[in-house]
VMD Tcl script that draws the C-alpha trace (Angstrom):
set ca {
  {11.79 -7.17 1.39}
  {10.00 -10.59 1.79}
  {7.34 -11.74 3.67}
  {9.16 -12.64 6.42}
  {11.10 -9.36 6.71}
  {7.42 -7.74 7.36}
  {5.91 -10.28 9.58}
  {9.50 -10.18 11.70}
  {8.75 -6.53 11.98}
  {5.13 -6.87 12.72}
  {5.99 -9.27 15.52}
  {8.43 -6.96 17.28}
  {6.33 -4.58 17.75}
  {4.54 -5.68 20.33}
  {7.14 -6.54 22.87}
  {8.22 -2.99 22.21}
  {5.68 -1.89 23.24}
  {5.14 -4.11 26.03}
  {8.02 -3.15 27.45}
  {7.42 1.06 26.93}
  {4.32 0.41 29.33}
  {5.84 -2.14 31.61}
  {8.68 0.15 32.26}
  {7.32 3.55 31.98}
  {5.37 5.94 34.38}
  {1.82 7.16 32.98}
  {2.91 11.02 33.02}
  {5.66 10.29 30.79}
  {4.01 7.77 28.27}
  {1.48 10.56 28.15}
  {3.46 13.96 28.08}
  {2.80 15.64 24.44}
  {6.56 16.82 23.65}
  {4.61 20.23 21.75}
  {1.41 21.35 20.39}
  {0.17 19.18 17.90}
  {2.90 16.46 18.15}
  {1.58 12.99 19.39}
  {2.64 11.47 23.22}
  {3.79 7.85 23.46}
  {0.01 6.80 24.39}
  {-1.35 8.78 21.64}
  {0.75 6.79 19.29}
  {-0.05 3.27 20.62}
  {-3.68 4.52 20.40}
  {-3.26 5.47 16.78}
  {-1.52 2.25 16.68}
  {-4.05 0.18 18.08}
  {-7.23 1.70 16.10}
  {-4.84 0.77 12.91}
  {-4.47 -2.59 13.93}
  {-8.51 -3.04 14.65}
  {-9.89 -1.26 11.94}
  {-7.41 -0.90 9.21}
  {-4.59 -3.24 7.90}
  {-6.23 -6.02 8.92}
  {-8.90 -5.35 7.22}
  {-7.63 -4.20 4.35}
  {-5.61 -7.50 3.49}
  {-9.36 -9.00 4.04}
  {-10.59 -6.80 1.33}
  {-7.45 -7.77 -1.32}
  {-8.02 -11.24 -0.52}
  {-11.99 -10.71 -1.30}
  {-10.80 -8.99 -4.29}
  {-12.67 -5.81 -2.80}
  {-11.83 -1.86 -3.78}
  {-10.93 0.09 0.03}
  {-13.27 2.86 1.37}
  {-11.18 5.37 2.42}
  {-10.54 5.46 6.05}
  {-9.98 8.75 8.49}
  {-6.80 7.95 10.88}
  {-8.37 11.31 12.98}
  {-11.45 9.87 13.73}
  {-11.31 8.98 17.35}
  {-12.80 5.46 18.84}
  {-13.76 6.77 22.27}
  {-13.69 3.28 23.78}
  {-9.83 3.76 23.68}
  {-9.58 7.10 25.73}
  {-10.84 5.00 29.05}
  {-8.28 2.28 29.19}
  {-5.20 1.92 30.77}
  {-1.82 1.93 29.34}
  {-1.44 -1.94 30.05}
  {-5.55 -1.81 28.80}
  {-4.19 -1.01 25.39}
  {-1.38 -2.58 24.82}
  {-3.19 -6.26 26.03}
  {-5.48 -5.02 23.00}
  {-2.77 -4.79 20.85}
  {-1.15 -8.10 21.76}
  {-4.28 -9.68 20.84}
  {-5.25 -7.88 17.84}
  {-1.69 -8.22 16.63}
  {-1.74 -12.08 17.36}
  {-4.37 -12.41 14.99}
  {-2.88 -10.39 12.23}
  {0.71 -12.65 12.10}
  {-1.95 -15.60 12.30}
  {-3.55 -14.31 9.66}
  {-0.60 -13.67 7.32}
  {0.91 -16.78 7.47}
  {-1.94 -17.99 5.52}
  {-0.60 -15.89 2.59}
  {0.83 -17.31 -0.15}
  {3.04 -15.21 -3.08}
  {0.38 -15.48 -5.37}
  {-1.59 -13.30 -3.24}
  {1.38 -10.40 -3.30}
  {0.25 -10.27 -6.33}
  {-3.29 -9.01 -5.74}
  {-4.29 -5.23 -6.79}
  {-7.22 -2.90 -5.45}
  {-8.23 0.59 -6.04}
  {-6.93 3.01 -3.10}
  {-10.05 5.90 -2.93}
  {-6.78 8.39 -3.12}
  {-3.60 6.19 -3.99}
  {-5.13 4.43 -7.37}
  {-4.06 0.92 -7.99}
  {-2.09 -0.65 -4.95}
  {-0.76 -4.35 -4.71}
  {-0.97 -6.13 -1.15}
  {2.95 -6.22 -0.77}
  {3.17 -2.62 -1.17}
  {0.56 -2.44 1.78}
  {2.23 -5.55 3.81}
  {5.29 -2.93 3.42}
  {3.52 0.09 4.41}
  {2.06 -1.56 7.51}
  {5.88 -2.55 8.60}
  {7.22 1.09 7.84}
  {3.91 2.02 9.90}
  {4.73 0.25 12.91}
  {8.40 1.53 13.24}
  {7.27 5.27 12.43}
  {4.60 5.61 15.16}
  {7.44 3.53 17.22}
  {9.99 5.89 16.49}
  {7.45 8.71 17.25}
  {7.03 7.69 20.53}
  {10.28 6.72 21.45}
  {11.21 10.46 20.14}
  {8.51 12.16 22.49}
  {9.46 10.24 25.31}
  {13.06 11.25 24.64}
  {12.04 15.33 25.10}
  {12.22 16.02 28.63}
  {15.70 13.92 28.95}
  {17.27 16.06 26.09}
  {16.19 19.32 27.65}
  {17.87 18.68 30.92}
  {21.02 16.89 29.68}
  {23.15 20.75 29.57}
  {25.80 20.37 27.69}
  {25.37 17.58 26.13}
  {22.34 18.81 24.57}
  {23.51 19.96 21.25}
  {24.26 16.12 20.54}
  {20.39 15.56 20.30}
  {19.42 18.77 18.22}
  {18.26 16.12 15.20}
  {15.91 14.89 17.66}
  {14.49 17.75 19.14}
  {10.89 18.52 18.84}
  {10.91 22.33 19.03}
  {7.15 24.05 19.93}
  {5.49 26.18 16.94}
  {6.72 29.98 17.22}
  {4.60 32.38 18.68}
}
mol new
graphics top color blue
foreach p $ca { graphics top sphere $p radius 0.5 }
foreach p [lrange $ca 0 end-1] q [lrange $ca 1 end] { graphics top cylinder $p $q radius 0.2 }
display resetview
């Protein structure tokens, strides 16, 4: 995929998300659909701290020509657990703004550019460009499948036509 195929990805993002909140009520952006599996907030949290303290600044450090220090997608940023829904996902408008601004200063050459990963070895910035887009949609697709839970489980018989989706809680 190009350049462009990322950044169009990056950019829808967003409004996706804009939209979830817009649309949604707080109890079910927030309902966990088990133990352990993320809610719709949780993900646009996990989202947000990504976009603040790691993609971004990771295409800073290939640019710089600078190895990454290995970063800890559990460690929480408590500023984040205070805000509103429509608190975070203004943060991730703006944050976001400034990544697509930043990559469109890019140029191929730059594709190009390898660092050391402190667990992944040598990585080029296009594989990470692609990882950030396949990032986006999975945390998307997360939270689009958690807020999809309590629908499936009262939809009776049509139920069996969203067992590929179901999120079934640890056994006992």
């Amino acid at each position: 995929m190009s350049l462009t195929h990322i950044q169009a990805i990056l950019s829808t993002t967003p409004e996706r998300w804009q939209q979830l909140v817009r649309s949604l009520p707080l109890d079910l952006l927030s309902r966990q659909p088990a133990t352990g599996e993320w809610s719709a907030l949780q993900c646009l949290h996990h989202l947000l701290e990504a976009e603040r303290f790691l993609y971004p600044v990771r295409v800073q450090a290939f640019l710089a020509g600078e190895d990454f220090v290995a970063f800890d997608p559990e460690q929480p940023h408590s500023d984040l657990a205070s805000q509103t829904p429509e608190e975070l996902v203004t943060a991730f408008v703006a944050y976001r703004q400034d990544s697509l601004d930043m990559l469109q200063h890019l140029q191929n050459d730059d594709l190009k550019r390898s660092v050391q990963h402190p667990q992944l070895g040598t990585v080029t910035l296009v594989e990470m460009l692609h990882t950030w887009a396949a990032h986006d949609l999975m945390h998307t697709v997360q939270a689009e499948r958690a807020l999809m839970q309590p629908f499936m489980l009262d939809c009776g018989p049509w139920r069996p036509f969203f067992r590929d989706h179901e999120i079934t809680p640890p056994k006992a």
